[in-house]
C-alpha positions as CSV (number, residue, x, y, z in Angstrom):
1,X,-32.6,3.6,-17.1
2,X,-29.2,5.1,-18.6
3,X,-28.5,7.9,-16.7
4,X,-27.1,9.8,-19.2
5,X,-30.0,10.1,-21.0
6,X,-31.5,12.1,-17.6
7,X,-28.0,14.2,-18.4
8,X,-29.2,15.1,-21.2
9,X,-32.3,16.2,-20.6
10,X,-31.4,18.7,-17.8
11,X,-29.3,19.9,-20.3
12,X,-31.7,20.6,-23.0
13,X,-33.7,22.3,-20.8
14,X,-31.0,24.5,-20.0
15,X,-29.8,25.2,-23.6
16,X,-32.9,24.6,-25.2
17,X,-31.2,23.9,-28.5
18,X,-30.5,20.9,-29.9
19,X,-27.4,21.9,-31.3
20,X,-25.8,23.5,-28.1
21,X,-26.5,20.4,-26.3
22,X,-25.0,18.6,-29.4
23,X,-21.8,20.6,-29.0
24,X,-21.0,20.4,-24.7
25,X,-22.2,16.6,-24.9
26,X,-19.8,15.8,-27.7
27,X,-22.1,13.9,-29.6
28,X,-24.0,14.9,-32.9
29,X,-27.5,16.6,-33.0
30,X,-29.1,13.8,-34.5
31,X,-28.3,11.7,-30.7
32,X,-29.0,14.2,-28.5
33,X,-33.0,14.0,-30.1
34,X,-32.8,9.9,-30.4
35,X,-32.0,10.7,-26.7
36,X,-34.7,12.0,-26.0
37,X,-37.0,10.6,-27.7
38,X,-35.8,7.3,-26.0
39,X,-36.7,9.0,-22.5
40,X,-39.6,10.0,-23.7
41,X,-40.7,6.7,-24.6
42,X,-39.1,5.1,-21.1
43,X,-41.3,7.8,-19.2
44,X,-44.4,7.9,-21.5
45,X,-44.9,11.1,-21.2
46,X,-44.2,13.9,-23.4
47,X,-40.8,16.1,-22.4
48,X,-40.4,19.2,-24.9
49,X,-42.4,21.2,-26.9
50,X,-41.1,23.4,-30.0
51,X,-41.5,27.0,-30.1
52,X,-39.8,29.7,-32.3
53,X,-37.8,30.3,-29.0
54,X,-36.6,27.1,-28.9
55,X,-37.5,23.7,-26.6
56,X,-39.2,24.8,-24.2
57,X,-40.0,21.6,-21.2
58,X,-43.5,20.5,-21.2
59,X,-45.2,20.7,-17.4
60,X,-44.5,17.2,-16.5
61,X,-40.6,17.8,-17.4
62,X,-40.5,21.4,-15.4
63,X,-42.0,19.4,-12.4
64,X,-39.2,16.8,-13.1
65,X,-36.5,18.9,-13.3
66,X,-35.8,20.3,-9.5
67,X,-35.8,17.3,-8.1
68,X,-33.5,15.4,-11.1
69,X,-31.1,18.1,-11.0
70,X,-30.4,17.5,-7.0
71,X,-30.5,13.6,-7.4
72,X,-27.5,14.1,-10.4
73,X,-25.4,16.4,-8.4
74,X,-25.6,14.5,-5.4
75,X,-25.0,11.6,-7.1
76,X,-22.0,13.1,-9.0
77,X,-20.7,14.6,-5.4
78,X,-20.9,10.7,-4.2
79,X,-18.6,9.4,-7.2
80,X,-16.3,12.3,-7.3
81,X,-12.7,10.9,-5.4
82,X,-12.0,12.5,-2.2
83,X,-9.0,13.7,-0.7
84,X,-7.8,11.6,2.5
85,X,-7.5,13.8,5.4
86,X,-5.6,12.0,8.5
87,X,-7.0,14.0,10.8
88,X,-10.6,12.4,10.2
89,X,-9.3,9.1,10.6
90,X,-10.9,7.3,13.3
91,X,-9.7,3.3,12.7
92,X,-7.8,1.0,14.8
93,X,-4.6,0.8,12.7
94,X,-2.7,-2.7,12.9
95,X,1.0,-2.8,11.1
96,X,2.9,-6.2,10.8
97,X,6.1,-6.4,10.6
98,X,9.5,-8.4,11.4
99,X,10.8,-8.5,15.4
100,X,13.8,-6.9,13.8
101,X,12.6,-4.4,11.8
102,X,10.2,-3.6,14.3
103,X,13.2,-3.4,17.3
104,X,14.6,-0.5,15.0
105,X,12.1,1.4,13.5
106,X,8.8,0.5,15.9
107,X,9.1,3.9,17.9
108,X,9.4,6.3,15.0
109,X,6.9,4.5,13.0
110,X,4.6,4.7,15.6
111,X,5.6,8.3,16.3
112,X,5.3,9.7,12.8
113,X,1.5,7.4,12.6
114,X,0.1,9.3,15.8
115,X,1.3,12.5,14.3
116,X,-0.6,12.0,11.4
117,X,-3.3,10.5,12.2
118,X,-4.2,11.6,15.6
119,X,-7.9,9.9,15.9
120,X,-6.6,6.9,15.3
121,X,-5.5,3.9,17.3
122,X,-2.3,2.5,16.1
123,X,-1.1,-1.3,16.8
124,X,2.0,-2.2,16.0
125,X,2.5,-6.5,16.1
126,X,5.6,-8.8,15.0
127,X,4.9,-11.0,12.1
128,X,3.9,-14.3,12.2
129,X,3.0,-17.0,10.4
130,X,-0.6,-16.1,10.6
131,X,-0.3,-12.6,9.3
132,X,-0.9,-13.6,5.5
133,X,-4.0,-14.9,6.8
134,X,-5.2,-11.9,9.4
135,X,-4.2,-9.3,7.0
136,X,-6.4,-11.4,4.4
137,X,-9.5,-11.3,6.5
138,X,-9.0,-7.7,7.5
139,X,-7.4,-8.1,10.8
140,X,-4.3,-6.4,10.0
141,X,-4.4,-3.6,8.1
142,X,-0.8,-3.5,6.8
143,X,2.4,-5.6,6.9
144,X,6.3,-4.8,6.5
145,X,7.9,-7.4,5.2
146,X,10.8,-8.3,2.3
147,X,9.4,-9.3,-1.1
148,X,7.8,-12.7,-1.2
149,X,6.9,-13.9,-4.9
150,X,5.0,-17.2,-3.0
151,X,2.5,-14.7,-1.5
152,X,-1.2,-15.5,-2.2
153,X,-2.9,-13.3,-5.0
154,X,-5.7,-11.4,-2.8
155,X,-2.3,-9.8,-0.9
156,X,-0.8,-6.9,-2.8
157,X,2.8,-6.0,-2.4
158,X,4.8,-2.3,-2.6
159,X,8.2,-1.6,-2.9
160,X,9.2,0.7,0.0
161,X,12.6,0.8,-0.5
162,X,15.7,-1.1,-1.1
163,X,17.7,-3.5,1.0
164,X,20.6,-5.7,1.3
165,X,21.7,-8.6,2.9
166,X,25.0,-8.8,4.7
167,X,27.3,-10.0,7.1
168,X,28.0,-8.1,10.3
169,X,29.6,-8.3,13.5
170,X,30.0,-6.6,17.0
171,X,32.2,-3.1,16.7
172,X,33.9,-4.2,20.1
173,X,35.9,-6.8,18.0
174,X,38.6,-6.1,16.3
175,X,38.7,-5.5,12.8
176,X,38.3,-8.6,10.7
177,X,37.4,-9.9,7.0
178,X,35.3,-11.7,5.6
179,X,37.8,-15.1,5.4
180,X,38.4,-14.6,9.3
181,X,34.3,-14.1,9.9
182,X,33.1,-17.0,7.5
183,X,34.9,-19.4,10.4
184,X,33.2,-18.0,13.3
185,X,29.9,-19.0,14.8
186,X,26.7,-17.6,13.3
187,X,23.8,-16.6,14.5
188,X,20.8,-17.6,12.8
189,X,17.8,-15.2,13.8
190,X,14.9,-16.2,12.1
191,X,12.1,-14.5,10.6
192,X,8.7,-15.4,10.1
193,X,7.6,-15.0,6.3
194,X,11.5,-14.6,5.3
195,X,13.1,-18.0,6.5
196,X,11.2,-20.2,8.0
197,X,12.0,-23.1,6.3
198,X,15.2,-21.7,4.5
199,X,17.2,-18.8,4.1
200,X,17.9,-16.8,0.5
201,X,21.1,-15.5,1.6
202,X,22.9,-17.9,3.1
203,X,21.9,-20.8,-0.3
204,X,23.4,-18.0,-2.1
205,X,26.7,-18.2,0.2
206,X,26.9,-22.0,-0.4
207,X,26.1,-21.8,-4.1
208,X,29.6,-20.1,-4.1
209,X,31.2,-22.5,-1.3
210,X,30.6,-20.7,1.8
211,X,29.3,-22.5,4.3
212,X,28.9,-21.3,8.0
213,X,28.2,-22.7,11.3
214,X,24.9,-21.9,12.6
215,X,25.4,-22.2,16.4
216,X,22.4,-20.2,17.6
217,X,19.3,-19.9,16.1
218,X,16.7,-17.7,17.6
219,X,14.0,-15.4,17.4
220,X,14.9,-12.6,19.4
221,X,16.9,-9.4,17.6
222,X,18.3,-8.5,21.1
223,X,19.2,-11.3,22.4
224,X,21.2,-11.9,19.2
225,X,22.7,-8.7,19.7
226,X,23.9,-9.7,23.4
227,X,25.6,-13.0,22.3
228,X,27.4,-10.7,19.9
229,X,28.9,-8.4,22.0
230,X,29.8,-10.5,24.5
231,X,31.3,-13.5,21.6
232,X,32.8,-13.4,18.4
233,X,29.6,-14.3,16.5
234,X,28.8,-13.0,13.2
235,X,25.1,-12.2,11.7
236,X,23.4,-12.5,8.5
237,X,21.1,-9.3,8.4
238,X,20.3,-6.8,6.7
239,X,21.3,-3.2,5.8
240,X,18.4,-0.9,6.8
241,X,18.4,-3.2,10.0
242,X,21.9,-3.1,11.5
243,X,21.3,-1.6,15.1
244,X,23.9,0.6,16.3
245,X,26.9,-1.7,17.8
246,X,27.2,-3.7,14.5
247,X,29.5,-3.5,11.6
248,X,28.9,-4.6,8.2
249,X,31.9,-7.0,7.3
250,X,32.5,-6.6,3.5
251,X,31.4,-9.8,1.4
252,X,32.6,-11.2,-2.3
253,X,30.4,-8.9,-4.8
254,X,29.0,-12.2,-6.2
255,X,27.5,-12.8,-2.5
256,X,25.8,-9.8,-2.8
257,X,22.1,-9.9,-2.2
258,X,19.3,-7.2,-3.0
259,X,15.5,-7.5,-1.8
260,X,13.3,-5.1,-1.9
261,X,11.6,-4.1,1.9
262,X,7.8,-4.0,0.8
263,X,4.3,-3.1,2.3
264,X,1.3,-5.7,2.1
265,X,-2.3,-5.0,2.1
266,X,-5.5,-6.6,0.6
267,X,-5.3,-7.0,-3.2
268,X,-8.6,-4.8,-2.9
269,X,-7.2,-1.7,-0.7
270,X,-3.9,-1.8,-3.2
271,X,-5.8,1.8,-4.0
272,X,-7.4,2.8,-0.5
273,X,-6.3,6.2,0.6
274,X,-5.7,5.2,3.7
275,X,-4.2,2.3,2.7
276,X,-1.5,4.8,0.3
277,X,-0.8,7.2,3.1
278,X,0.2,4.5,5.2
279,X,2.3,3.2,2.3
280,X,4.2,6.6,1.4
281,X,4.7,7.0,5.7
282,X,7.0,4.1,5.9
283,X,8.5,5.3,2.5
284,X,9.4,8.9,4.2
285,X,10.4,7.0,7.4
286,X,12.8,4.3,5.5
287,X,14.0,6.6,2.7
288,X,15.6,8.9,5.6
289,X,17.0,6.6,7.4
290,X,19.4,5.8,4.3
């Protein structure tokens, strides 16, 4: 049955006119009675009688009519969109993201979650190469991670902010340029879902004849950050994540590389609620850290 035929009849019974239930329905007169006579057919049973008055509802409708005015509202009340209120959050909360990004922003981002949504449990994890898949099974509920074109259609990506990737060194060396740095050692730190099998930045580097000598490569952010204060190593990182103790070491502007630092979800929670107020959280968190 078309519901808004059932519309239309509470209506009528309200107006009793036709016409006035012509003119708040938007449609012509001549619909509103094909309407009902429709229902009436549907129901078999007769649902107005004319009187100099107007329409007045026969019996069977005014028995109808309670209960089919509650069952609309409610139903309306059910389909209406709701506000997301934190504080009614009860979920276990897991966010995703990269060791490094995670080293640096982890406390505040956990911090600002537990603010916000106090009834909730919040996880924070590193990245790995199984995230894509828990995140598409509804283990994780959100990742941090830099643009990936090569992701899966069921994930749904978010800009957060913008990034850039650069070359940095230890602020307890000396001063030095970028045709002094391209001749040191380098540290490779990978990242799971950025580099795993090859890294953006540095093809960009050798596409204009830079080439550098990867002498460590490892997964841990601070134990990169120990080699380089203690050695003249250089990094290839990014700008929201240089820690303090680093130094960006200006590069040729054609070596210049943008990403964009983006949330993942479930192509279906792309408009949760909860889903967007996680979202704009890591937007307030990385947009004042700039």
């Amino acid at each position: 049955m078309d519901l808004n035929l059932l519309r239309t009849l509470v209506l009528v019974c309200q107006v009793k006119n036709l016409k006035l239930a012509s003119v708040r329905l938007g449609i012509s007169e001549s619909a509103v009675s094909k309407q009902l006579s429709r229902l009436s057919e549907q129901l078999d049973e007769m649902l107005f009688e004319r009187t100099p008055s107007g329409l007045e509802p026969t019996p069977y409708t005014q028995q109808l009519l309670p209960q089919l005015q509650s069952s609309l509202s409610a139903l309306q009340t059910t389909l209406r969109k709701k506000s997301f209120d934190p504080a009614h959050c009860h979920d276990t909360l897991t966010i995703a993201l990269p060791m490094i990004t995670l080293d640096k922003y982890g406390q505040q981002i956990y911090q600002s979650l537990k603010r916000a949504l106090p009834n909730s449990k919040v996880v924070l994890s590193s990245w790995n190469p199984t995230t894509l898949t828990a995140m598409a099974q509804g283990e994780i509920t959100l990742g941090v991670h830099y643009w990936n074109a090569e992701v899966s259609g069921e994930i749904y990506q978010r800009q957060i902010t913008g990034d850039e990737f650069i070359v940095a060194i230890a602020q307890c060396h000396r001063t030095a340029d970028f045709d002094e740095v391209r001749n040191w050692p380098f540290i490779m730190l990978r990242s799971s879902g950025w580099n795993d099998y090859k890294s953006p930045y540095y093809e960009k580097f050798v596409a204009l004849g830079h080439h550098f000598d990867f002498e460590y490569q490892l997964d841990s952010p601070q134990l990169a950050y120990q080699f380089m204060k203690n050695e003249r190593v250089a990094i290839l990182t990014t700008l929201k994540n240089l820690p303090d103790g680093l130094k960006r070491i200006p590069t040729p502007d054609a070596s210049r590389f943008q990403v964009r630092l983006s949330s993942y979800t479930q192509l279906v929670n792309r408009s949760n609620p909860l889903h967007l107020f996680l979202h704009q959280t890591l937007v307030d968190i990385f947009t004042a850290a700039e």
